[in-house]
N, C-alpha and C positions, 0 to 999 in steps of 0.2 A: 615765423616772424618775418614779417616786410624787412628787406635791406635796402632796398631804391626801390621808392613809390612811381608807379607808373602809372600809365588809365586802364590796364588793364588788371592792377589791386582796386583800383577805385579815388587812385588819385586826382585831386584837381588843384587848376592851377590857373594864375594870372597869361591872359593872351599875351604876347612878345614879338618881337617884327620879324624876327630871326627861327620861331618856334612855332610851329602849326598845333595848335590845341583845340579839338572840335569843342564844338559848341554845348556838349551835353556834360563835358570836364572844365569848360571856363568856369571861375566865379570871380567876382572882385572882393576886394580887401571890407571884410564886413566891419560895424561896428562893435565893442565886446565892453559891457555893462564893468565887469569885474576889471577888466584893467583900467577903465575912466575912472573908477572909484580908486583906485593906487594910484592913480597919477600918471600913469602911464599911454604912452600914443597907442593906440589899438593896433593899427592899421601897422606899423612898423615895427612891436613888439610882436605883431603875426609873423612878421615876413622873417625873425629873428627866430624866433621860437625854431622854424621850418627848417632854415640852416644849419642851427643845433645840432636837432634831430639826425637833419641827413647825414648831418659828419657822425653823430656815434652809428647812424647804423652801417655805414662805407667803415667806420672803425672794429667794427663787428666782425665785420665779412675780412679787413684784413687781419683779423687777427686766427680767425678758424685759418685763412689760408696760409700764412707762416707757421703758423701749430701743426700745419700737413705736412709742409715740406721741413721742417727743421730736423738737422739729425743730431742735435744737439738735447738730452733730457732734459739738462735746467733752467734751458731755454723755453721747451715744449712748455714744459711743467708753470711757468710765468705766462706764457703766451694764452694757455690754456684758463690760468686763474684769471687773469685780467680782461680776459674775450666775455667772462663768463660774468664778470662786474659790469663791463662793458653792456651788455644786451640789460642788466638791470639799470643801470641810467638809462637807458630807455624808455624802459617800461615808467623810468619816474618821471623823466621830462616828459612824455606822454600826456602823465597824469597832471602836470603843469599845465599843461594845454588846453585838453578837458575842460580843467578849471577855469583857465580862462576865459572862456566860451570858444574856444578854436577848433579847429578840425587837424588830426597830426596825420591825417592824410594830404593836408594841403601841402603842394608843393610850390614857394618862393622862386621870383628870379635869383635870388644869392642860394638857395640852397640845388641849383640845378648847377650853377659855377662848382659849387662846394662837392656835387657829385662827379664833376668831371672833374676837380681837380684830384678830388681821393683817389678816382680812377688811374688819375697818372701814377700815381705812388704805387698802388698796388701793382700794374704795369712795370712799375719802373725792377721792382722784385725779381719780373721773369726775363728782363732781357738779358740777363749773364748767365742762364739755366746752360748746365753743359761744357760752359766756352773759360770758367775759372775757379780754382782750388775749392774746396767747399770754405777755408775758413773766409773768404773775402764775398763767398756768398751768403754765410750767416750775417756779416756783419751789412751787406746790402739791405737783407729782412730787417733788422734790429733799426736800421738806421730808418726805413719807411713808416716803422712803428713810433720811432723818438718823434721824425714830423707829426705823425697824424692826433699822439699824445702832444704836442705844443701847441698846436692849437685849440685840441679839445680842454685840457688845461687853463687856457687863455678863455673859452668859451664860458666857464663853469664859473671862474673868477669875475666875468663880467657880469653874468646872471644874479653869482653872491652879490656884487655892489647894486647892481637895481634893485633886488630882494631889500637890501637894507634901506633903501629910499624910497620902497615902496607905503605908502598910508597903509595904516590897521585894516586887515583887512582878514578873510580865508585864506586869499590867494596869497596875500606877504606873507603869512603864518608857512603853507606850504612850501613856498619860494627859500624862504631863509631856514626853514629846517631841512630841507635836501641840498640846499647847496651847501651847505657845511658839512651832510653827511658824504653826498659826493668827492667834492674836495679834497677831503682828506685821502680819498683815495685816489685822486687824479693827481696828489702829489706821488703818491708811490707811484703809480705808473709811468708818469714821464721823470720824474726820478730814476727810478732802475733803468729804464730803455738809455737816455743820458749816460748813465754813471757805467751800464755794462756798456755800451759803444767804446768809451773811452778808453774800457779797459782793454777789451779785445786788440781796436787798433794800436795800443801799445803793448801787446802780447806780439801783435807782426812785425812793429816797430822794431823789436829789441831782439827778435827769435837771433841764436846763434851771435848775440851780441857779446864783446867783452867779456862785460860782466853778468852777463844773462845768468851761466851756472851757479853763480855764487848770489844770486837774489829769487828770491821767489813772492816779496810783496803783493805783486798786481796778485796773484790768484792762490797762495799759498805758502806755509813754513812746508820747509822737508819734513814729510813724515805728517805733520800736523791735515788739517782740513783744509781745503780749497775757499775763498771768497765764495762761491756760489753754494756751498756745503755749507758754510756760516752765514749764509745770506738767508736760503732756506729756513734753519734756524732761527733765526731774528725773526721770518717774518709768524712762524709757529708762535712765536715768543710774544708778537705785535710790539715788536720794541721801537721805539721812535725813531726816526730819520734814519734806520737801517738803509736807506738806499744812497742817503751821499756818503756812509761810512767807509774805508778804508778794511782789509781783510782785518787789523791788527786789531784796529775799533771796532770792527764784527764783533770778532775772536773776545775782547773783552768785553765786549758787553751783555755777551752769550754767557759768558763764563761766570758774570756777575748776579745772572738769571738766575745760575744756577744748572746749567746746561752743560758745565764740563764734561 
């Protein structure tokens, strides 16, 4: 699968003063029957569709690459489920495009920004390789992944609200039933990446603190399961808003499953 379209996948793309694109990969912004009929601008819901795109599949790539380096299991084991959701929004916004009459090879002036900016984030990953603790480098991955889920997040929720104001249509029909199926998991994704960042940095916040011995909330009862052992759990369970839960609200709501 394509991660950054180039001319030599078969990408094409708008010429730019700054960007040399030969002439056999120009095109311009065509016009698309299926989105005039929604209501929608052609020419500028192409150039969006493309930015989409580039962010999940830049959001693909980093998540196989923190799934490589993490030496964290319950880390892997999220990084691994949501890379793997992640490459299927693809294949769905894909088939949005399709539909539209678009090409999901074309490539936008915002989604060539949106490449370089992903690039920075995944970047930003390796420049502490080596030079600090491992927990301040897990939480460097988690934290690149919380960015690139906030705006894919923000991406999905903006797709849902055109889908809803889009005229009857195939394409509204397609539109408003993946972005609700999406969604829902674009909240758990930027959900957990948010809610474990927080935890961690206050795992380093407090190490050897006071009262650090005598509490164990962020990640666990003595004896009992860990948040991310009850986390697990919940998600086996598909129990709701698992990811802004608390270990204690894991713990009971696992236990109310039936999962004691």
């Amino acid at each position: 699968m394509t991660i950054v379209v180039t001319k030599s996948t078969g990408g094409t793309a708008q010429p730019m003063e700054s960007t040399y694109v030969p002439p056999e990969s120009q095109v311009a912004a065509t016009a698309s029957a299926a989105l005039s009929e929604a209501g929608m601008d052609p020419a500028f819901m192409a150039d969006l569709f493309s930015a989409c795109v580039a962010h999940e599949r830049c959001g693909a790539h980093l998540y196989r690459s923190v799934a490589g380096r993490t030496t964290d299991p319950e880390l892997r084991r999220n990084y691994e489920q949501f890379g793997g959701e992640t490459r299927e929004h693809i294949d769905k916004l894909e088939r949005i495009i399709v539909e539209a009459g678009g090409d999901p090879m074309y490539v936008s002036p915002a989604a060539r920004a949106t490449e370089r900016a992903a690039g920075g984030i995944l970047e930003s990953t390796y420049l502490l390789s080596g030079s600090v603790d491992a927990a301040t480098a897990e939480v460097v991955m988690l934290e690149a992944v919380m960015l690139a889920e906030a705006k894919d997040h923000s991406n999905w929720e903006l797709l849902a609200q055109l889908a809803v104001g889009m005229t009857g249509s195939p394409l509204a029909e397609l539109m408003q039933s993946t972005t609700q199926e999406v969604l829902a998991q674009e909240e758990e994704h930027y959900g957990w990446a948010r809610d474990t960042r927080a935890r961690l940095l206050f795992e380093q916040a407090t190490a050897g603190g006071a009262g650090n011995g005598s509490s164990s909330s962020s990640n666990g009862a003595a004896g009992g399961r860990s948040r991310d052992e009850l986390y697990a759990e919940a998600q086996k369970m598909d129990i709701p808003g698992r990811s802004q839960m608390t270990r204690d609200q894991l713990e009971a709501a696992v236990n109310d499953r039936g999962g004691a």
